[in-house]
C-alpha positions in Angstrom: -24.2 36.6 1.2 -24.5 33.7 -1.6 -23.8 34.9 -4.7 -25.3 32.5 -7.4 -25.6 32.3 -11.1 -28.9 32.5 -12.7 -28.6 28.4 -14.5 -27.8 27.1 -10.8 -30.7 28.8 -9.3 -32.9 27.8 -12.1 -31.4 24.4 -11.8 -32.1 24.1 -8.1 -35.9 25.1 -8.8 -36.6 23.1 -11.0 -35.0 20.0 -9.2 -36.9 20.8 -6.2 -40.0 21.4 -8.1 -39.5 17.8 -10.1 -38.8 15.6 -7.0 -42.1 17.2 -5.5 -43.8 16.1 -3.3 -40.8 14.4 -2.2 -38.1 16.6 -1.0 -35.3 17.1 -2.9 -31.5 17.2 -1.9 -28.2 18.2 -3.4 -25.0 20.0 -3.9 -23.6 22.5 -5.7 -19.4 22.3 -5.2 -17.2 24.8 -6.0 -13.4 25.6 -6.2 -11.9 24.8 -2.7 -11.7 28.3 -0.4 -13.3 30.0 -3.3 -16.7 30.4 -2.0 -18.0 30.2 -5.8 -20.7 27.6 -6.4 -19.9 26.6 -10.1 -20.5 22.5 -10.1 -24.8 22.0 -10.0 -25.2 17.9 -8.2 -28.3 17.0 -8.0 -28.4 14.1 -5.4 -30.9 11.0 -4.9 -33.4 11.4 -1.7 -32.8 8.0 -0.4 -35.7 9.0 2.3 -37.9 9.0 -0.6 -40.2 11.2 1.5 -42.2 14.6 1.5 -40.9 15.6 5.0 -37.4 14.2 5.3 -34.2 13.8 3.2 -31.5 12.0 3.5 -28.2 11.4 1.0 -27.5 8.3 -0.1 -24.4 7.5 1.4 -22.6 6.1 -1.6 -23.5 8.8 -3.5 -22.5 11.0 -1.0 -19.0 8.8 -1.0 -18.3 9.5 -4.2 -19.1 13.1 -4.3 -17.0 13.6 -1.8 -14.0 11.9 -3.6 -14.8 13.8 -6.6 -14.9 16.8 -5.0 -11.6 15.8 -3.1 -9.9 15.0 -6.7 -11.3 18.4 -8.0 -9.6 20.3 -5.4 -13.6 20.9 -4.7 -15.8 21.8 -1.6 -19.3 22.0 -0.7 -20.2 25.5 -1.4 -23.8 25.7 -1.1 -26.2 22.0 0.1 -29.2 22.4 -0.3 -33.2 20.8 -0.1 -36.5 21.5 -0.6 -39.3 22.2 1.7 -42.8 20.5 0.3 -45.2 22.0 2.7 -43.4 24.1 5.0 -41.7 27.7 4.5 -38.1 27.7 3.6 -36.5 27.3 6.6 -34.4 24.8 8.7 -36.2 22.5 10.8 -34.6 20.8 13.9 -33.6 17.9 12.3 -31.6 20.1 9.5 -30.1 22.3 11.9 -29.1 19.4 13.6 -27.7 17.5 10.6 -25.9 20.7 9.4 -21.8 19.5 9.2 -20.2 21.8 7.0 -19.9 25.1 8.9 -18.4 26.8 5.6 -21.7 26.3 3.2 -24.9 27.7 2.4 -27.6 25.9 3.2 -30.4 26.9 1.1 -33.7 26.0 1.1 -36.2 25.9 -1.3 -40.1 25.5 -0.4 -42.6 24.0 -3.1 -45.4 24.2 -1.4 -47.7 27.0 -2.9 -46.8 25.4 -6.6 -45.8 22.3 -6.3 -44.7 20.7 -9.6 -46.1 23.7 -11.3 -44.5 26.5 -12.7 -45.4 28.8 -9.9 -43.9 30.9 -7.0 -41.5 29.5 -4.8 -39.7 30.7 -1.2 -35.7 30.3 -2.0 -33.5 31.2 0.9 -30.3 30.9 2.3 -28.7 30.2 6.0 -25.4 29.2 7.7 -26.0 27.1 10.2 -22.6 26.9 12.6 -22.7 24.9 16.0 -26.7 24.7 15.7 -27.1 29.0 15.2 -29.2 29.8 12.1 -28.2 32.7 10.1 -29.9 34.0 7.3 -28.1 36.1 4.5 -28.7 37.5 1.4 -29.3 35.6 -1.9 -27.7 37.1 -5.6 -28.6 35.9 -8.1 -26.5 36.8 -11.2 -26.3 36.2 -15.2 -22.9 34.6 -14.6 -20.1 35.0 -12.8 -18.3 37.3 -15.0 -21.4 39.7 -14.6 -21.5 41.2 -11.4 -25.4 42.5 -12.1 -27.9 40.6 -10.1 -30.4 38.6 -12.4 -34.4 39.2 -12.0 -35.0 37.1 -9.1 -38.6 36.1 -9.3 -39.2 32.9 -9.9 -39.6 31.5 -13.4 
């Protein structure tokens, strides 16, 4: 299960919603072995296209450092979906390297840019098996109540 506070989620959204059609890519990091996603990273698509992302790999560098420096992890890394459903393709399942995150996946493509529904789900991907889980979404973290999940 991904538990996740209501400003990430929103934050993910609206990232994925902005870089459309493009997909969008990023990271949320968290405290190392805490499974908490607390630190929102929106990342450059340096694919710069609607059916493929990639990381830039400097930016990606110096997450990585930071994260390292932080006593950080990749809790949850996620992209957006522009005219497909929210789920991994080959190519993501493939590329899937952290066997400790969520991968979650947002599709824009009922709304687009607009304000609109959107399909946000979750997976673990480890050695190329797909598992979805549950998504909470919650005020904060001090709050275990789940937040409204429908889509601002």
């Amino acid at each position: 299960m991904l538990r996740l506070d209501q400003e990430t989620y929103d934050a993910i959204v609206a990232h994925a919603r902005r870089d459309h059609p493009d997909e969008a890519c990023g990271v949320v990091a968290g405290p190392a072995g805490s499974d908490t996603p607390t630190r929102f990273v929106p990342m450059v698509n340096a694919a710069g296209s609607p059916t493929f992302y990639e990381f830039d790999s400097t930016e990606l560098l110096q997450l990585y450092k930071e994260m390292d420096d932080r006593d950080e992890e990749p809790v949850v890394i996620y992209h957006s979906h522009t005219a497909t459903e929210a789920y991994p393709s080959r190519t993501d399942i493939n590329l899937a390297q952290e066997p400790g995150a969520h991968y979650v996946l947002v599709s824009t493509r009922e709304g687009g840019n607009n304000e609109g529904p959107v399909e946000f789900r979750s997976y673990r991907i480890v050695d190329g098996e797909v598992t979805e889980e549950e998504v909470v979404v919650v005020d904060n973290f001090e709050h275990s109540e789940p937040a409204d999940r429908s889509t601002p």
